[in-house]
C-alpha positions as CSV (number, residue, x, y, z in Angstrom):
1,X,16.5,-5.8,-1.4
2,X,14.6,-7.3,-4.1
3,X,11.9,-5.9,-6.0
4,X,9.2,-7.1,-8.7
5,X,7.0,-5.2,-10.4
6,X,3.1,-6.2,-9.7
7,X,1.4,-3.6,-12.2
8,X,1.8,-0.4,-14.0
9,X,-1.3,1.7,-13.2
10,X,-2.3,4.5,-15.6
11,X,-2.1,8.0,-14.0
12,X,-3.9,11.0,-15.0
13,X,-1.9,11.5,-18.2
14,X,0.6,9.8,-20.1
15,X,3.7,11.7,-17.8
16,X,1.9,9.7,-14.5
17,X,1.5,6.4,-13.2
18,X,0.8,4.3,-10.3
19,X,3.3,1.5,-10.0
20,X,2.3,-1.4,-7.5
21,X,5.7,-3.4,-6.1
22,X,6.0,-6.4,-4.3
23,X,9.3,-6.0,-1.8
24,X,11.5,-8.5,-0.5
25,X,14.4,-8.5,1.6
26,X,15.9,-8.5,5.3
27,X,13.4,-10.9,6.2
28,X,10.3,-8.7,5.9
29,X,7.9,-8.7,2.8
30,X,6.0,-5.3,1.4
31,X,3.6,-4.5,-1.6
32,X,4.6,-1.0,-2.2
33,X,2.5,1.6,-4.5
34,X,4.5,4.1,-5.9
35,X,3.1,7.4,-7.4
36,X,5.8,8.2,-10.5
37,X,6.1,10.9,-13.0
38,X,8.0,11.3,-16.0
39,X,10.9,13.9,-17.2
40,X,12.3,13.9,-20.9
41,X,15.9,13.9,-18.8
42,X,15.4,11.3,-16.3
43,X,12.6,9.1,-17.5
44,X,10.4,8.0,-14.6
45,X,11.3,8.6,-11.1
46,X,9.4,8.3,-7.9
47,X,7.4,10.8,-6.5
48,X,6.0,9.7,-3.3
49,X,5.1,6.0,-2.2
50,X,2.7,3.8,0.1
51,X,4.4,0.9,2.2
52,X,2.4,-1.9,2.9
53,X,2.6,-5.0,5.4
54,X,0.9,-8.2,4.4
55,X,-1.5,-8.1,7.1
56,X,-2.1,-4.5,5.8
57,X,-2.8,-5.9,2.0
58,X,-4.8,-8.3,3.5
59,X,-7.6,-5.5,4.6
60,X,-6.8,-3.6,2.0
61,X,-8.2,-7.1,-0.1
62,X,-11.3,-7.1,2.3
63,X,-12.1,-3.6,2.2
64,X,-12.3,-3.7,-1.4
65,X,-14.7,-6.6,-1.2
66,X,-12.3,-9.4,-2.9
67,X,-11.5,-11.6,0.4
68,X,-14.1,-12.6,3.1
69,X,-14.0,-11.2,6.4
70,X,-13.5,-14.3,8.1
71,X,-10.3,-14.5,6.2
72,X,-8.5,-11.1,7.1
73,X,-6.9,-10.3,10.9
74,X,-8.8,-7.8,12.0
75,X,-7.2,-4.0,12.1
76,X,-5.3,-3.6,15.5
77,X,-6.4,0.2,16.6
78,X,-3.7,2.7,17.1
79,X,-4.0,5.2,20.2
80,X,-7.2,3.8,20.6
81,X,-8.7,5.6,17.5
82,X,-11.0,3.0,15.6
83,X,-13.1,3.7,12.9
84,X,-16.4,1.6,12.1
85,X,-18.2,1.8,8.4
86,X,-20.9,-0.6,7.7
87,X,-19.7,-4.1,8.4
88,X,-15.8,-3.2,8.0
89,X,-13.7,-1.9,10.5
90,X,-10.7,0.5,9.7
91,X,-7.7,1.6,12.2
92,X,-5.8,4.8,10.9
93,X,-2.3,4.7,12.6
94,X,-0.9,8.0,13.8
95,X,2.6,6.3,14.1
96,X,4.9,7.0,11.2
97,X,5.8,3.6,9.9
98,X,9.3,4.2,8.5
99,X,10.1,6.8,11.5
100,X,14.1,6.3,12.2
């Protein structure tokens, strides 16, 4: 598993930040945004994280207005639950993604 980090995000105060990753390894690519906090004994360490698929990035670039529609797959919907805003579409998947 390699990792590279994209950005450092400021958090809410200087002991919080956002850290965005870009994953690579057993054949499958992630951009990964990690929530981390820091501890005089530790340094930083990882509080919770967001996994993301490329296709997923891709919306997540659309949705924030900085890639054209045409250019994104759309969302695929999960248990048929599909939600519509303006021009942009949004699935919310009920599955958890890193279940097993």
């Amino acid at each position: 598993m390699d990792e590279t980090i994209l950005s450092v995000l400021e958090g809410n105060d200087e002991l919080s930040r956002v850290v965005l990753v870009h994953r690579r390894g057993f054949g499958a690519n992630a951009v990964v945004l990690r929530r981390e906090s820091f501890s005089e004994a530790i340094g930083w360490f990882e509080q919770s994280s967001v996994e993301m698929s490329p296709d997923q990035v891709g919306q997540l670039k659309q949705a924030l207005g900085t890639v054209p529609m045409s250019k994104v797959k759309p969302p695929r919907t999960s248990f048929g639950r599909r939600y519509e805003s303006g021009s942009y579409a949004m699935s919310i998947s009920l599955a958890t993604q890193n279940a097993g």
